[in-house]
C-alpha positions as CSV (number, residue, x, y, z in Angstrom):
1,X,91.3,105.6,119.0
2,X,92.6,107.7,116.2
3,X,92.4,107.8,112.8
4,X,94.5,104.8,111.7
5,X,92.5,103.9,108.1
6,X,95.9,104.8,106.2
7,X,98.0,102.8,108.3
8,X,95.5,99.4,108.0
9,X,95.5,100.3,104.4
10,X,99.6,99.8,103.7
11,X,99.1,96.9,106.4
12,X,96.8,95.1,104.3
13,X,98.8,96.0,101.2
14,X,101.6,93.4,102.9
15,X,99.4,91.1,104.3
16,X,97.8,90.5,101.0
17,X,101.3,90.3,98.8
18,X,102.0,87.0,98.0
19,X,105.4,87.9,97.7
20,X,105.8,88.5,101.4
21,X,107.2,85.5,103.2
22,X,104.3,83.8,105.2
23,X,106.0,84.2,108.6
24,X,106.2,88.1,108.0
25,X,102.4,88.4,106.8
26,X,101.4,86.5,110.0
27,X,103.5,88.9,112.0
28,X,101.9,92.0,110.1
29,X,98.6,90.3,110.7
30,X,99.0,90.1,114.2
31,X,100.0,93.7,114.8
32,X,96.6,94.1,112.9
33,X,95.1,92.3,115.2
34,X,96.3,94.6,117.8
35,X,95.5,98.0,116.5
36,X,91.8,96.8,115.5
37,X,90.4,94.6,118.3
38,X,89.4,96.3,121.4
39,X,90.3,93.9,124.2
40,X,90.3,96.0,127.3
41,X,94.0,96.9,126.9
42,X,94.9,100.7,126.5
43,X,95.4,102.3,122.9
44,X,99.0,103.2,123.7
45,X,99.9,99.3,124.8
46,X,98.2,98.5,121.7
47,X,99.8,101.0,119.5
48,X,103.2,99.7,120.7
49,X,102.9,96.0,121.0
50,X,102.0,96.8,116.9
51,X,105.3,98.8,116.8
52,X,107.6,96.4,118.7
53,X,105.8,93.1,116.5
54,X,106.9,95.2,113.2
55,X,110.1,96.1,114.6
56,X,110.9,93.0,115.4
57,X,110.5,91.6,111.8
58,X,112.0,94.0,109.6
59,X,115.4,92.3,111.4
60,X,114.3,89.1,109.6
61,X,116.8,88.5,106.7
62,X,113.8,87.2,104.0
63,X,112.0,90.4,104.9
64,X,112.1,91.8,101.0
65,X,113.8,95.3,101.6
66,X,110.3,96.7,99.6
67,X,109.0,95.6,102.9
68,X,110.9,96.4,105.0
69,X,110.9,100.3,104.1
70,X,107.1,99.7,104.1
71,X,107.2,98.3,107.6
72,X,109.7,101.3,108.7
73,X,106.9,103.8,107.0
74,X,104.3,102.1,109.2
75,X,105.4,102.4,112.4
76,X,106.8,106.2,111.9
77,X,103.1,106.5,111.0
78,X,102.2,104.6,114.4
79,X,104.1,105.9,116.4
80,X,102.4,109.7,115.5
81,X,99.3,108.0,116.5
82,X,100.1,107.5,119.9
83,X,98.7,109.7,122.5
């Protein structure tokens, strides 16, 4: 596993911004979830099951478009990360 401390950092950032719709903080969470729990899968199907979760919400029209560039940022940054 790389180096992903920047990455959590701007995740947490969303997670904890009241701002955020709850349905997009629980979907941020959940990539969380994935990047830092080690349950047997691979990093790389970890890494993207992160990407396509993030992906998936930044189509979601009460994303805030702060966010969404946030979200966009994130995922270039996972996606660097990947083996």
């Amino acid at each position: 596993m790389k180096n992903i401390e920047p990455i959590l950092k701007l995740v947490n950032e969303i997670i904890e911004d009241r701002t955020v719709p709850k349905n997009i903080r629980s979907a941020v969470e959940e990539a969380r979830k994935n990047l830092t729990e080690n349950d047997g899968r691979d990093w790389d199907v970890r890494v993207s099951t992160a990407i396509s979760i993030l992906d998936e919400i930044t189509n979601d029209p009460n994303i805030p478009n702060y966010t969404r560039i946030q979200v966009w940022n994130i995922v270039t940054m996972l996606e660097t990360v990947k083996n």
